[in-house]
Backbone bond lengths (Angstrom), bond angles and torsions (degrees), N, CA, C in turn:
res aa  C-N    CA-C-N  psi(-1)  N-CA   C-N-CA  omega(-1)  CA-C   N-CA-C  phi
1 X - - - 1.448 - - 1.527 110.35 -
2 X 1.300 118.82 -28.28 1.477 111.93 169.90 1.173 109.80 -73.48
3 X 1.368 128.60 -35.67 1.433 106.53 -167.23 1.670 101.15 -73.88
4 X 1.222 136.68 -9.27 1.299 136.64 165.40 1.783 112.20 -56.54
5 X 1.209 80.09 -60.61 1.953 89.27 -179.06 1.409 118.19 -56.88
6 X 1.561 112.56 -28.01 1.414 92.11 161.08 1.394 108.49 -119.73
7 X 1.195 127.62 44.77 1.632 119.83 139.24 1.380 115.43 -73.59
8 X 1.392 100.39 -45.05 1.333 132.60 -161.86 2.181 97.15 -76.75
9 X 1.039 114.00 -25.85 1.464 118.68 147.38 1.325 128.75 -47.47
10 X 1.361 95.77 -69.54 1.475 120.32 -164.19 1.391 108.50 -80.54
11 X 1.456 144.85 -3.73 1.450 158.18 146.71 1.084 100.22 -62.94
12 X 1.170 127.46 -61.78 1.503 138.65 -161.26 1.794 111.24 -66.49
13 X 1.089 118.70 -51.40 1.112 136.10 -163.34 1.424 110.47 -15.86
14 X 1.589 125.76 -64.80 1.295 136.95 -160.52 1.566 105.84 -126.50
15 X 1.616 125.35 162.95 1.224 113.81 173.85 1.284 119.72 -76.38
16 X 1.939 118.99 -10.51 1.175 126.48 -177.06 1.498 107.33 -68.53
17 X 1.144 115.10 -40.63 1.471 123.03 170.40 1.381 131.58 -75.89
18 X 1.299 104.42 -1.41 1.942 103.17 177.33 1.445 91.62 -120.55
19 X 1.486 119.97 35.31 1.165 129.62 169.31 1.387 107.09 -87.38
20 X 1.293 95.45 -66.16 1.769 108.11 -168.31 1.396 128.29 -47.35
21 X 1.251 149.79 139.54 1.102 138.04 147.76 1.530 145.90 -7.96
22 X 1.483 101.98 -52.29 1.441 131.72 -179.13 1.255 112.06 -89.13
23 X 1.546 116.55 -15.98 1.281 110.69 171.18 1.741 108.27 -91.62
24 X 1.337 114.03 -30.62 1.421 107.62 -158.17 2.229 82.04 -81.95
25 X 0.717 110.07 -64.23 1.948 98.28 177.11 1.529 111.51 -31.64
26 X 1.561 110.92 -40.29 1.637 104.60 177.27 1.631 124.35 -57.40
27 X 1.408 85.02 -38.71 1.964 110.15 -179.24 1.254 97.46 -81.36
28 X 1.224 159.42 -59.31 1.402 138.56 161.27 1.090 133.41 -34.90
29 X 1.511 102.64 -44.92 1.817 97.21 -179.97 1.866 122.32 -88.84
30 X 1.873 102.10 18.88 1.067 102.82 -135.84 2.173 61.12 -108.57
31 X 1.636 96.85 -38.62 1.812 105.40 -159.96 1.620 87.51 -73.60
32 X 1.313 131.77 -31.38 1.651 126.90 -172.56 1.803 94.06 -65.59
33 X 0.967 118.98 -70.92 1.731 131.19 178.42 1.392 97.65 -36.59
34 X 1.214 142.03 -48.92 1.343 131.04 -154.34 1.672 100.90 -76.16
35 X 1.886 103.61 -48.92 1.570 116.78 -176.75 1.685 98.62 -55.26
36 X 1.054 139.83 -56.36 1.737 140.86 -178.16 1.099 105.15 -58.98
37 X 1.242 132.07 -62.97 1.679 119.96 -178.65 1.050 119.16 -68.23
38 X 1.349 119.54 -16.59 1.573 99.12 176.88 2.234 103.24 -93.26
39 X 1.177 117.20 -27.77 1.574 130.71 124.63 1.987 94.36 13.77
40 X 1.828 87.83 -106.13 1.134 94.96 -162.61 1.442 114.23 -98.66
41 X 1.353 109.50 49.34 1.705 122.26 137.29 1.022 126.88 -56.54
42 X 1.543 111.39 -66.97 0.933 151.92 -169.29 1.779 110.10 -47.22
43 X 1.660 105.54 -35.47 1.440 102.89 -178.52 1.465 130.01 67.56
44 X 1.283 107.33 -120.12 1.560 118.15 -172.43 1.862 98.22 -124.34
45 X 1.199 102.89 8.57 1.793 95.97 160.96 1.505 125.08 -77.65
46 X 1.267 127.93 -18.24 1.645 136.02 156.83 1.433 102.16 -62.89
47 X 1.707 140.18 -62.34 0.759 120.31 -158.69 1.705 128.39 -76.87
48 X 1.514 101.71 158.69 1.652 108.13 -156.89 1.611 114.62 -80.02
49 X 1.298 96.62 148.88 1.917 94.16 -145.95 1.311 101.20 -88.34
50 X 1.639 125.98 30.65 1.368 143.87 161.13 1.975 100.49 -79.46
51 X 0.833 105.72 -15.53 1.769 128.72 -166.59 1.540 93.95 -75.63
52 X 1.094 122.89 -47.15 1.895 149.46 -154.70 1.630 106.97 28.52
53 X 1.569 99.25 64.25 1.202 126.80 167.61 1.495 124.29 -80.92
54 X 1.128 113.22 151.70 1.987 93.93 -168.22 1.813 78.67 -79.52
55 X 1.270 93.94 141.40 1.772 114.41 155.38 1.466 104.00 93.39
56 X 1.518 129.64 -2.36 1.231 106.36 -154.94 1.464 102.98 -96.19
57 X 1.393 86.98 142.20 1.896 98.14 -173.33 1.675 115.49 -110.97
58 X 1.406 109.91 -6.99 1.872 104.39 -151.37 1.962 87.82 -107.05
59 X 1.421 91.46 -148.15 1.124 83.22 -160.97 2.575 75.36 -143.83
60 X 1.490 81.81 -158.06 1.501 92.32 -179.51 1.631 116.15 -47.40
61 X 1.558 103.09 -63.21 1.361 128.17 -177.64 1.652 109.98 -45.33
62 X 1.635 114.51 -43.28 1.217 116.12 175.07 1.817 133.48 -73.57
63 X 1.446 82.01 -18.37 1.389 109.54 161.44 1.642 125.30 -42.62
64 X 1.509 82.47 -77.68 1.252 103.94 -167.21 1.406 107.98 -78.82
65 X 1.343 130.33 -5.16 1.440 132.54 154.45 1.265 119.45 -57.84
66 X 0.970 102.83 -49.54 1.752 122.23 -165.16 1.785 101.26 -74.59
67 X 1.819 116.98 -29.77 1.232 99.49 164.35 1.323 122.97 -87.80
68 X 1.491 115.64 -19.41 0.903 119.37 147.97 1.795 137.78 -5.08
69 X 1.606 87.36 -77.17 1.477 112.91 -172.18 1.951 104.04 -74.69
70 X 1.328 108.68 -33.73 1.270 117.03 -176.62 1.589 99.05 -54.27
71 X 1.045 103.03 -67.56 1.761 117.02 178.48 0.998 106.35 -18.40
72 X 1.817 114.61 -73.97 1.416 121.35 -162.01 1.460 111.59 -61.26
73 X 1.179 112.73 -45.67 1.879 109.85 173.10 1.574 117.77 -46.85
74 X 1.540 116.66 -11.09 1.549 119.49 -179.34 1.514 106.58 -81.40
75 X 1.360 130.12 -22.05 1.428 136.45 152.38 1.765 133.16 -40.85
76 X 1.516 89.89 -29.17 1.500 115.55 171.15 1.750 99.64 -67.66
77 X 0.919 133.37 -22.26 1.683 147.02 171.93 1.376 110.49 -69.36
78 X 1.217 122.76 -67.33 1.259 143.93 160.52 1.749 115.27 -18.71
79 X 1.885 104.21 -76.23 0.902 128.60 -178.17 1.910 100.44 -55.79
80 X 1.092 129.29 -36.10 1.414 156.24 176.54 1.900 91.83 -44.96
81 X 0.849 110.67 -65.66 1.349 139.13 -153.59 1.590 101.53 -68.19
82 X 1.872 105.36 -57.26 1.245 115.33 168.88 1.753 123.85 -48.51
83 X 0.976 110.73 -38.83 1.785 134.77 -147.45 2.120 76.25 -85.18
84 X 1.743 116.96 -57.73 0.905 99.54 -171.26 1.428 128.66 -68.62
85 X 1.540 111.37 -19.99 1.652 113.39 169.29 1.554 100.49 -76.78
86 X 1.128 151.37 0.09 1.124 133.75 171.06 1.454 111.70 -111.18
87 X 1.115 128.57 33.67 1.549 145.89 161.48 1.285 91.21 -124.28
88 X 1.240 130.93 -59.88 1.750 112.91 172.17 1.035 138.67 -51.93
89 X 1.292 121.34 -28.58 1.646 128.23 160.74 1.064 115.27 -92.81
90 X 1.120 129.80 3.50 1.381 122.68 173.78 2.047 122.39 -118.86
């Protein structure tokens, strides 16, 4: 997750740099990665302690956030995918 935070720095930095292409895909896939890992930090503390999981504290709602958020970090793949056709065509 740090190395996200400072990609996601170092894209950002100047307006010359949130110009480019390759930077604004870096900074996206950098904010998708951050939303999933911090996701699956979290573990088995969202899930509802009807589960009788070691740790679990949340309930349904926290659940389904947390897959939620997992989900969206699978876009970081995607964006993965993009970054590599645009070193290939270019």
């Amino acid at each position: 997750m740090q190395g996200s935070l400072f990609i996601l720095y170092d894209t950002t930095r100047t307006a010359q740099k949130r110009c480019k292409l390759l930077n604004q895909m870096l900074s996206t896939l950098s904010i998708f990665d951050i939303l999933g890992s911090t996701a699956y930090a979290f573990t088995t503390l969202p899930t509802p302690q009807a589960d009788y999981l070691y740790g679990s504290e949340g309930n349904d709602k926290t659940c389904i956030a947390q897959g939620f958020f997992i989900q969206v970090g699978t876009i970081a793949c995607f964006l993965n995918v993009s970054l590599a056709m645009d070193y290939l065509l270019t």
